[in-house]
C-alpha positions, 0 to 999 in steps of 0.5 A, spaced: 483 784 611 491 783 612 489 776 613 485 775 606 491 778 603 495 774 605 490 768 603 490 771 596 498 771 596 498 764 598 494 762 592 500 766 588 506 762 591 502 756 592 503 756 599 499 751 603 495 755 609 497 750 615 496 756 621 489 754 624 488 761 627 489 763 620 485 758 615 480 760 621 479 768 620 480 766 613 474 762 613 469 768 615 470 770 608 464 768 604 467 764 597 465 770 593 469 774 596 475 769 595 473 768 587 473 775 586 480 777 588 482 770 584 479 774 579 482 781 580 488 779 577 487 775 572 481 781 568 487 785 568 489 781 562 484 782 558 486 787 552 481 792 550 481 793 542 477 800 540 474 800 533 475 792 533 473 788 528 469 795 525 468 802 528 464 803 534 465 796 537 471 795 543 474 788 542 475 784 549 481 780 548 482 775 552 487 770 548 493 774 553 491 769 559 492 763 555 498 766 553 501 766 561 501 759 563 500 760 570 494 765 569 491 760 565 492 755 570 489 759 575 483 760 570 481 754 570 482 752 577 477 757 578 472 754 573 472 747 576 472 750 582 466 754 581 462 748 577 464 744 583 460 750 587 454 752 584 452 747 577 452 740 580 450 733 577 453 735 570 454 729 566 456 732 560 459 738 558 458 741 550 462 747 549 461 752 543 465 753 536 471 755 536 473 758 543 467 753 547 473 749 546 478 751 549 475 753 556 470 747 556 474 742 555 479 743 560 474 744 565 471 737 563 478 734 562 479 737 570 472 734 572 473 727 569 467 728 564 465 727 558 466 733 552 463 734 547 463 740 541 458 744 537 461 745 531 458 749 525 455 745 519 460 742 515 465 740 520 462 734 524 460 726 520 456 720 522 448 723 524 447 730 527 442 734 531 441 741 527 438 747 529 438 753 525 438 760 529 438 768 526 443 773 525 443 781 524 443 780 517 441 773 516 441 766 519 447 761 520 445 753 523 449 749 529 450 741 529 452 735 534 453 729 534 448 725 537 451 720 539 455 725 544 449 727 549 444 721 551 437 723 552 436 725 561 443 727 562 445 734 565 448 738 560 454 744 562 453 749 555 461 753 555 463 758 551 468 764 552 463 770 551 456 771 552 453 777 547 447 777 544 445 770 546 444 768 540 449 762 540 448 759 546 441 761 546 440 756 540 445 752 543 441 750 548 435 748 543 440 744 541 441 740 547 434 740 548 431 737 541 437 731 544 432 730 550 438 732 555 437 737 560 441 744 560 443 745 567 447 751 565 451 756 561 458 757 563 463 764 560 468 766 561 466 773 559 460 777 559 458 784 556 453 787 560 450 792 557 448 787 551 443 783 555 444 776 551 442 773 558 435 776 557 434 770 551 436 765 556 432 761 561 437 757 563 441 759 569 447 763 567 454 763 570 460 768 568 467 769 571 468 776 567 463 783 566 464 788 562 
């Protein structure tokens, strides 16, 4: 245990492990249990907001990680590195308004693809995919630029929060009616006891659960 420690803290100081012995032991811990003590630190930054936007509701706020300049870093380190590890053959990567943006494309400006966002109606020129999806009271729509995906390219949908999934499940009815193939769904958070992945049949990945 000392060992992986000592690894964890290397991460932290920007230490590059040259002992063999060391980066031996190190390896027989398996890449989950170094992503998580990655993750250990960072979720701590997350603010919790009770009765947040309204009674009953306890509000996740991530926006202190983007405030930390090295948390932010490492937060996106461990999102290339997780995408290089577990999502291969990504051609695109999409993100979601508003913070799909934020997190989607640092990922792809790391991983040298190409970015593009899904925007509400209103807010996008030239011809667009659309497609309309529910809400508790109502209806609301998405749009993409067609030109952004190609027919048969694999598709990385990034978002920062999976709730209910509605926003990523249309998102992904999206990216189908572009004829692109959705290899994934990529938060940064995910709400558990809400289910929202239950409305999704593509695999699912998140850094976060609460």
């Amino acid at each position: 245990a000392r060992y992986y420690n000592y690894y964890l803290k290397s991460l932290e100081l920007g230490i590059i492990i040259k002992d063999s012995f060391l980066r031996k032991t190190i390896g027989h811990y398996s890449c989950g249990t170094i992503m998580e003590g990655r993750l250990a630190h960072l979720k701590t930054l997350i603010k919790s907001h009770p009765d947040f936007p309204k009674p009953g509701i306890l509000f996740r706020d991530m926006f202190p990680l983007l405030r930390d300049p090295k948390a932010f870093k490492e937060l996106k380190s461990i999102m290339v590195d997780y995408t290089k590890a577990h999502i291969p053959n990504v051609d695109v990567i999409v993100g979601l308004e508003s913070r799909g943006f934020i997190f989607g494309s640092v990922l792809a400006a790391d991983l040298e693809l190409p970015f593009v966002p899904i925007r509400k109606p209103g807010k996008l020129p030239g011809e667009l995919f659309r497609v309309e999806y529910l809400l508790e009271y109502g209806s609301d729509s998405f749009e993409m630029q067609k030109e952004g995906v190609q027919p048969h390219q694999n598709v990385l949908l990034v978002d920062d929060l999976l709730a209910t999934g509605g926003s990523l499940s249309a998102s992904c009815q999206l990216i189908e009616s572009a004829g692109a193939k959705v290899v994934g769904c990529f938060v940064v958070m995910e709400l558990d006891e809400l289910n929202g992945r239950s409305k999704l049949k593509y695999p699912t990945h998140s850094l976060f659960h609460f």
